[in-house]
TISE-13104 format. One record per residue: x, y, z of N, C-alpha, C in turn; residue in one letter. Coordinates in steps of 0.02 Angstrom, whole numbers, padded with zeros to 5 digits, always signed. Last residue first. Layout:
XYZXYZXYZA ...
***
This chain:
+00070-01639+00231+00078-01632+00152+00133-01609+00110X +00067-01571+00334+00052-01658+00319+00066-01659+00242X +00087-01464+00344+00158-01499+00366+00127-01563+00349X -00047-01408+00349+00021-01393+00307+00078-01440+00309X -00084-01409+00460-00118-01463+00407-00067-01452+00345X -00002-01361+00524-00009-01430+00578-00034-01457+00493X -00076-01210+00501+00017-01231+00505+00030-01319+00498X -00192-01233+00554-00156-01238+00486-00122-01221+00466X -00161-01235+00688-00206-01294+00664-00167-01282+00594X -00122-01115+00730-00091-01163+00737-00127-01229+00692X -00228-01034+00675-00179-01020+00642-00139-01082+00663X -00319-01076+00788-00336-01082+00702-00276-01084+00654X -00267-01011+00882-00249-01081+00877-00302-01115+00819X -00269-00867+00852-00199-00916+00878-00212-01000+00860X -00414-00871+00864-00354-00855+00796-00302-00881+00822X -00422-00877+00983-00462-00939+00949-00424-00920+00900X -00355-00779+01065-00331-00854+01082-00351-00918+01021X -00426-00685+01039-00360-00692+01017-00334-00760+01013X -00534-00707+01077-00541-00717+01012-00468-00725+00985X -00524-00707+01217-00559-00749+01185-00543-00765+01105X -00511-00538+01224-00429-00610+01217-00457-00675+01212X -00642-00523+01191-00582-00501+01168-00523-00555+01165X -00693-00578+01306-00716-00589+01247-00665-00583+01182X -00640-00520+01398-00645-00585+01400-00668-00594+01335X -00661-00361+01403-00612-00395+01391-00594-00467+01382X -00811-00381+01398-00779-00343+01326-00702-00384+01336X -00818-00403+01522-00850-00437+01460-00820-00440+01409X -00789-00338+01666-00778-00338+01604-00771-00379+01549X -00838-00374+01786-00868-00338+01724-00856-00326+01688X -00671-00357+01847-00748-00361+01852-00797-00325+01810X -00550-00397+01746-00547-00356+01789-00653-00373+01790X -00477-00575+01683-00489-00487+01701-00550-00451+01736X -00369-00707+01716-00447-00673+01732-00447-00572+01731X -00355-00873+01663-00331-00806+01679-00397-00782+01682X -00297-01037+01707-00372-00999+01704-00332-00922+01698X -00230-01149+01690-00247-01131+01640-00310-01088+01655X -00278-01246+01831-00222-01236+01803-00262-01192+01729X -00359-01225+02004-00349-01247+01944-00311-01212+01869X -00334-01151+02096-00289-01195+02101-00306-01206+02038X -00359-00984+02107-00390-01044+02082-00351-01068+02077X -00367-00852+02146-00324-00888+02179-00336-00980+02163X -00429-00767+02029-00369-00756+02033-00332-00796+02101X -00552-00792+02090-00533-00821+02037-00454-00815+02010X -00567-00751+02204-00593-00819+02223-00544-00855+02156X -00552-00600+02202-00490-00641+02235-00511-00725+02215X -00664-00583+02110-00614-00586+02070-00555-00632+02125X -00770-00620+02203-00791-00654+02148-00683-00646+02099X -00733-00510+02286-00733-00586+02305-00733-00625+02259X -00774-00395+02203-00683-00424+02261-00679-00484+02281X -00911-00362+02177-00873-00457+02146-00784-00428+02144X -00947-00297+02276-00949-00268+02226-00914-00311+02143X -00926-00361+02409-00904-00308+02384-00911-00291+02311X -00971-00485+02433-00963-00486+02357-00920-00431+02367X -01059-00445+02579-00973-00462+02583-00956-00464+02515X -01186-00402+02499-01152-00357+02526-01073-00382+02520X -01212-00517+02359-01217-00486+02427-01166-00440+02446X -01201-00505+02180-01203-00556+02242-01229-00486+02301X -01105-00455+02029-01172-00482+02046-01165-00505+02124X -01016-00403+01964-01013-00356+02040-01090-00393+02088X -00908-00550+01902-00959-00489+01914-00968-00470+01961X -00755-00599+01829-00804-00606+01891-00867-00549+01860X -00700-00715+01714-00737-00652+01710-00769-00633+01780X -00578-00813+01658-00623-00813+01695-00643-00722+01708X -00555-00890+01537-00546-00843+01544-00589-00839+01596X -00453-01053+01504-00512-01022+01524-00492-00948+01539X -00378-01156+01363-00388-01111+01398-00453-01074+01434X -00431-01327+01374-00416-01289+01332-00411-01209+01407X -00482-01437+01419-00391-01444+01423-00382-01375+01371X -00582-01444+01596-00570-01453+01511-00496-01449+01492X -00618-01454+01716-00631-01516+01681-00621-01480+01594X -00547-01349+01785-00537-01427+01816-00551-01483+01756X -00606-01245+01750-00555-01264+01744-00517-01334+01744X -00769-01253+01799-00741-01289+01730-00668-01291+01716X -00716-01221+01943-00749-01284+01895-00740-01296+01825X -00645-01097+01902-00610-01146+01942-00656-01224+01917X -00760-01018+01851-00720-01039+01834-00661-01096+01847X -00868-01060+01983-00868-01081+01918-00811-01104+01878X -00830-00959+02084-00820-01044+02091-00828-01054+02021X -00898-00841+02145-00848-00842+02067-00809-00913+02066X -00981-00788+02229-00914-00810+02251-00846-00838+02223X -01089-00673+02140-01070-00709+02205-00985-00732+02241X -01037-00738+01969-01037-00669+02013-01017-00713+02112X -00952-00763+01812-00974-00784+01869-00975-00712+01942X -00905-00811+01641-00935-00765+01690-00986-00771+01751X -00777-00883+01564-00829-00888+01625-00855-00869+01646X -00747-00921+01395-00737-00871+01451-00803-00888+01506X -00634-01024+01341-00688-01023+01372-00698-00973+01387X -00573-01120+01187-00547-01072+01218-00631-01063+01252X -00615-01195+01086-00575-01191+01070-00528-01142+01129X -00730-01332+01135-00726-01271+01130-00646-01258+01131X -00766-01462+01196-00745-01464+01121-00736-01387+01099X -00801-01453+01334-00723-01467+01304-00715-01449+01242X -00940-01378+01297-00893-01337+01327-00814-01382+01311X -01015-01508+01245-01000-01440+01219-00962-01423+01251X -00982-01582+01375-00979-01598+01308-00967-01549+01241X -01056-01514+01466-00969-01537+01479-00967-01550+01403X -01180-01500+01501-01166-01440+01432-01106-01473+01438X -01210-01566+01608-01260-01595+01551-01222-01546+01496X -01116-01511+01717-01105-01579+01680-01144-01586+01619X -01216-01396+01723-01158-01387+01694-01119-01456+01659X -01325-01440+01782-01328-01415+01742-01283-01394+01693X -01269-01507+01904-01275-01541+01866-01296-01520+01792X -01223-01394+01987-01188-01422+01960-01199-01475+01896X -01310-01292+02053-01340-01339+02011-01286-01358+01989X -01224-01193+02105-01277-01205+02158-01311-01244+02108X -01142-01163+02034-01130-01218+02066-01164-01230+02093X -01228-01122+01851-01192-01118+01909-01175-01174+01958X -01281-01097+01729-01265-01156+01732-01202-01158+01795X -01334-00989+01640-01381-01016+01704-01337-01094+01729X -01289-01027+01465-01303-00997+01526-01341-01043+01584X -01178-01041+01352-01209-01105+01384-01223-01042+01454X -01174-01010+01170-01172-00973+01262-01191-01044+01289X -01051-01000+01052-01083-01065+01070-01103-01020+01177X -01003-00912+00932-00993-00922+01002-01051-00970+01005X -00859-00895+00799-00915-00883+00810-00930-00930+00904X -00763-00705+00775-00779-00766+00801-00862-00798+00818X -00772-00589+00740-00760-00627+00689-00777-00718+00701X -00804-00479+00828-00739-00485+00815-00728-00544+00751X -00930-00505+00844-00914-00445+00799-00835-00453+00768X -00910-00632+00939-00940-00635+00872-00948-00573+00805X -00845-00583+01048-00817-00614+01037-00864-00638+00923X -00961-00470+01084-00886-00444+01061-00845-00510+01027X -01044-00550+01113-01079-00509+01064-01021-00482+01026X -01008-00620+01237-01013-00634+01173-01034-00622+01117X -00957-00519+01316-00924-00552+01304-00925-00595+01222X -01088-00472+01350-01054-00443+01316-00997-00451+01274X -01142-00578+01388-01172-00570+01330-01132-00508+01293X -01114-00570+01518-01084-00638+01475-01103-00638+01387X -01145-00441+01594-01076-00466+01563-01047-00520+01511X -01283-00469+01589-01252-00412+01542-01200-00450+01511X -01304-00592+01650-01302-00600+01559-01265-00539+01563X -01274-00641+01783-01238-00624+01739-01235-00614+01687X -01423-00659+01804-01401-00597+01832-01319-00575+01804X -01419-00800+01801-01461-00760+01740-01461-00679+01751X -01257-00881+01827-01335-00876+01854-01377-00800+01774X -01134-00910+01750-01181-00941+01838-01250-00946+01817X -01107-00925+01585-01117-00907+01650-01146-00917+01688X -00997-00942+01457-01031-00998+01508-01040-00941+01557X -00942-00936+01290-00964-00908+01334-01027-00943+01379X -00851-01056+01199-00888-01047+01246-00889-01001+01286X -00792-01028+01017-00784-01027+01094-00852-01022+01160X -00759-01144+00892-00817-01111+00918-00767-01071+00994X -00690-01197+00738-00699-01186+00815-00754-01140+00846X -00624-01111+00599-00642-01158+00621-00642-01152+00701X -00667-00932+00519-00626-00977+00582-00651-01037+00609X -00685-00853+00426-00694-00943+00392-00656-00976+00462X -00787-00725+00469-00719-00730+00476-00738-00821+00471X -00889-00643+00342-00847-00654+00407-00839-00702+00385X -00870-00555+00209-00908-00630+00241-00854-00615+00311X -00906-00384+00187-00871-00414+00167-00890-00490+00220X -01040-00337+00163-01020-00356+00088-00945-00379+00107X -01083-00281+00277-01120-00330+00242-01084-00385+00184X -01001-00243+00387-01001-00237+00335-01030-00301+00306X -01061-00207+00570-01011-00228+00513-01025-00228+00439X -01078-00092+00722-01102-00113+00635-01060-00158+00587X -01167-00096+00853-01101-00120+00815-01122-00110+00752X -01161-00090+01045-01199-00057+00960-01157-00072+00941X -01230-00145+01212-01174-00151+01148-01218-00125+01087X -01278-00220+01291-01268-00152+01293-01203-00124+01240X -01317-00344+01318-01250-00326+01321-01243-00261+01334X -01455-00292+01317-01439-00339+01372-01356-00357+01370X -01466-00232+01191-01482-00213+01259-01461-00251+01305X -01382-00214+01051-01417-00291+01089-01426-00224+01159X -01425-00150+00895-01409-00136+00975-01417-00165+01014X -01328-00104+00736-01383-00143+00790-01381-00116+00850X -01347+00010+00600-01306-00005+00666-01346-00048+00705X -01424+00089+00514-01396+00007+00497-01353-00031+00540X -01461+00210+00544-01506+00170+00579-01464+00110+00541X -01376+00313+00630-01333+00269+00565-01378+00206+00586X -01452+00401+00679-01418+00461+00622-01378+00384+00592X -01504+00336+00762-01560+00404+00705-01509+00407+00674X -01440+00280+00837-01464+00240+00771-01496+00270+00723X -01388+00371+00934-01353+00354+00874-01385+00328+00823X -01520+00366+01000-01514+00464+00975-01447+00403+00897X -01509+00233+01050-01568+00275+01026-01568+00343+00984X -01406+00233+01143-01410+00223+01088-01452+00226+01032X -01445+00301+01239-01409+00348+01202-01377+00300+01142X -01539+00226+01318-01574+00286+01277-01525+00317+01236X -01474+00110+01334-01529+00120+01268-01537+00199+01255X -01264+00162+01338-01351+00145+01384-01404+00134+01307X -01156+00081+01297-01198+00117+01293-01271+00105+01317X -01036-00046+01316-01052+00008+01374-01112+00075+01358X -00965-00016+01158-00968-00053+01213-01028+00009+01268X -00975-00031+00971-00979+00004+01046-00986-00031+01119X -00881-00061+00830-00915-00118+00896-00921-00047+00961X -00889-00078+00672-00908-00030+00723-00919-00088+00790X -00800-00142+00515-00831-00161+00588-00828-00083+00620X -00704-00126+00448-00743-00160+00435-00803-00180+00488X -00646+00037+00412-00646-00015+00445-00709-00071+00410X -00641+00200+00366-00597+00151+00353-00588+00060+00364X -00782+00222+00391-00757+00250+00333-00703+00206+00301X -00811+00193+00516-00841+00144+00470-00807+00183+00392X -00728+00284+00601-00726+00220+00597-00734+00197+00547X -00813+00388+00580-00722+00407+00571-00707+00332+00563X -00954+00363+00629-00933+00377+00567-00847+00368+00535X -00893+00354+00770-00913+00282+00705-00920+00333+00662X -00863+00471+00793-00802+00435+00807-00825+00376+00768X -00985+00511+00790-00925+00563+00764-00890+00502+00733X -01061+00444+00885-01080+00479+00803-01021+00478+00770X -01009+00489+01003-00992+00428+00975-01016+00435+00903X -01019+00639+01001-00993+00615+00984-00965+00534+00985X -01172+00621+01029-01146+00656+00938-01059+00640+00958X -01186+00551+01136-01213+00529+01076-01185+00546+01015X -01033+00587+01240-01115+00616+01223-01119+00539+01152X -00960+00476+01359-00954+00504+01272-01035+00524+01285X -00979+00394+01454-00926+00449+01474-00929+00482+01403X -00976+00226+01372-00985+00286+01453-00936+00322+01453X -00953+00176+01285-00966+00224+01257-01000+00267+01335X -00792+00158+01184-00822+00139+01245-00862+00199+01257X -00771+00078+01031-00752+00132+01083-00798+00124+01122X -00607-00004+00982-00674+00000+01008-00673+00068+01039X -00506+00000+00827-00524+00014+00885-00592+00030+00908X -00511-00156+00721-00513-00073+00738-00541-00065+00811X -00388-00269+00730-00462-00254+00760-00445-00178+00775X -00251-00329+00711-00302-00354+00713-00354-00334+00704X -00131-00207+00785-00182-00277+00818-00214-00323+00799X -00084-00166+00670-00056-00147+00730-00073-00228+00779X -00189-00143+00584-00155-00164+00573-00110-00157+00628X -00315-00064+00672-00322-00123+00640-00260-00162+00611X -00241+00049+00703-00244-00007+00776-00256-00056+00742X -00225+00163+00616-00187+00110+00619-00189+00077+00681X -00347+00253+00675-00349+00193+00608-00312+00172+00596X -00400+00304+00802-00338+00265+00784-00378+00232+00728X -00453+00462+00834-00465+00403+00815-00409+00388+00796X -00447+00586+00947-00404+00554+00890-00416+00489+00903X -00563+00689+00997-00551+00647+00999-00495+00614+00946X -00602+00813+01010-00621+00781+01065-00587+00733+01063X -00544+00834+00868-00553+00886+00932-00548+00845+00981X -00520+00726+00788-00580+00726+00779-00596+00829+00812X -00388+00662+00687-00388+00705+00747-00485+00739+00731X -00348+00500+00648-00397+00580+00607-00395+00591+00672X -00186+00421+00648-00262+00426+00667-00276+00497+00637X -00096+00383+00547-00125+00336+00586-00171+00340+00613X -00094+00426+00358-00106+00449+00426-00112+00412+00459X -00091+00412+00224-00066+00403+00261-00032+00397+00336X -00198+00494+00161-00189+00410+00167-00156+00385+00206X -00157+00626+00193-00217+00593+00226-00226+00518+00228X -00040+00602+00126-00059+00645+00172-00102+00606+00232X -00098+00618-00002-00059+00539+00009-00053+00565+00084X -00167+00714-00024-00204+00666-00013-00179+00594+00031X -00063+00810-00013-00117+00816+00031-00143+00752+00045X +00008+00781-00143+00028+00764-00069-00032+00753-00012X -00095+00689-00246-00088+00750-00234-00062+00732-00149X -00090+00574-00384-00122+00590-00303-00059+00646-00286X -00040+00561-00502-00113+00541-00489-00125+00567-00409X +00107+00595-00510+00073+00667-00499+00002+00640-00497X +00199+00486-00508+00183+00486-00579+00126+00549-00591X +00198+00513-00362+00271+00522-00424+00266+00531-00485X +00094+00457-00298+00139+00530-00315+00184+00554-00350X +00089+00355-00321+00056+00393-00373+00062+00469-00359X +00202+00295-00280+00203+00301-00340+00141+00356-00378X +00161+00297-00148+00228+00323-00148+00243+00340-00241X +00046+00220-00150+00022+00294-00130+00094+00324-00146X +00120+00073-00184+00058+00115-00213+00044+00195-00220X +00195+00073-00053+00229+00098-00109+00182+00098-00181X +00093+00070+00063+00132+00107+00043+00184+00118-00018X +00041-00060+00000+00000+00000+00000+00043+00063+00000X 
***
């Protein structure tokens, strides 16, 4: 690309200015400098988060987005202020119960990634988070398999999904109260777990301090865990992990041949 834009300056088809602008890593908005080199950098245009932003300018910042990208993913927007965005880019969705707006591109196919990942949570007070998880893990390209309501206070509800959940390429856990889960399914699969607490439970929960110390001291092997409530991030390195080991797979089918 760069030695495209380096030639058609030379041969005078594009004008500095322009190569300029092509060439830029982010558009300076005022409020805001969007990153349009994060997609090549990372993978994945940058999210934006949408507590703490008016309406016009998340506006702003997806428009600046969808110009260059293939994808819009918002996190963290209430309904009513996603409501004012969809007036002005009604082809944007809005799950409510993640709390998430996104737009992707019709015209180009998602992502040919073999595997699934499991988003698994306790109880039915964890959807925000587990749905955020998997609303992000499927914008991102990946596709998700949820297994909900499937806590320790019913264990057996979880044995009946064991089957699905091993054959998963990577897990994320979202669990509130005392955050046991992850540690359970740690125990019984061989793939990576992400464990997710929430601020879900009782007073001692503090706010899921319990739910995160419970999970960050898990004897069981192969669990990492971010920060409470956060969905988006489990979902996220969810996906990293499932490209990683797509990419390992056909490396593996390469070498047979």
């Amino acid at each position: 690309m760069l030695e495209n834009i380096l030639e058609q300056v030379q041969n005078g088809t594009l004008s500095v200015a322009d190569a300029k602008e092509q060439l830029a890593t982010y558009e300076n908005l005022g409020f805001a400098k969007v990153d349009h080199h994060r997609k090549k950098r990372q993978g994945f245009a940058e999210i934006i988060f949408g507590e703490g932003k008016t309406a016009e300018q998340i506006i702003s910042i997806s428009e600046a987005l969808r110009s260059k990208n293939n994808q819009v993913l918002i996190t963290r927007i209430s309904k009513e202020k996603a409501e004012i965005v969809l007036k002005a880019c009604p082809d944007f969705i809005y799950n409510e119960t993640a709390q998430i707006l996104y737009w992707k591109d019709q015209e180009v196919s998602d992502s040919n990634l073999q595997g699934y990942i499991a988003v698994i949570c306790a109880g039915t007070s964890d959807l925000r988070v587990a749905e955020e998880a998997a609303v992000t893990a499927e914008v991102l390209g990946s596709k998700v398999h949820r297994i909900y309501d499937v806590g320790v206070a019913g264990i057996h509800r979880l044995l009946n999904n064991l089957d699905e959940i091993q054959h998963a390429t990577v897990s994320v856990v979202v669990a509130g109260m005392e955050g046991a889960l992850p540690s359970v399914v740690g125990g019984l699969v061989s793939h990576p777990v992400i464990a997710v607490p929430t601020s879900v439970g009782y007073g001692a929960n503090f706010n899921g301090l319990s739910a995160l110390l419970t999970m960050l001291n898990s004897c069981a092997s192969g669990i990492s865990v971010v920060n409470i409530d956060n969905g988006f991030g489990g979902g996220y390195n969810a996906v990293l992990i499932h490209q990683l080991a797509q990419r390992g797979a056909e490396k593996n089918e390469d070498t047979l041949f």
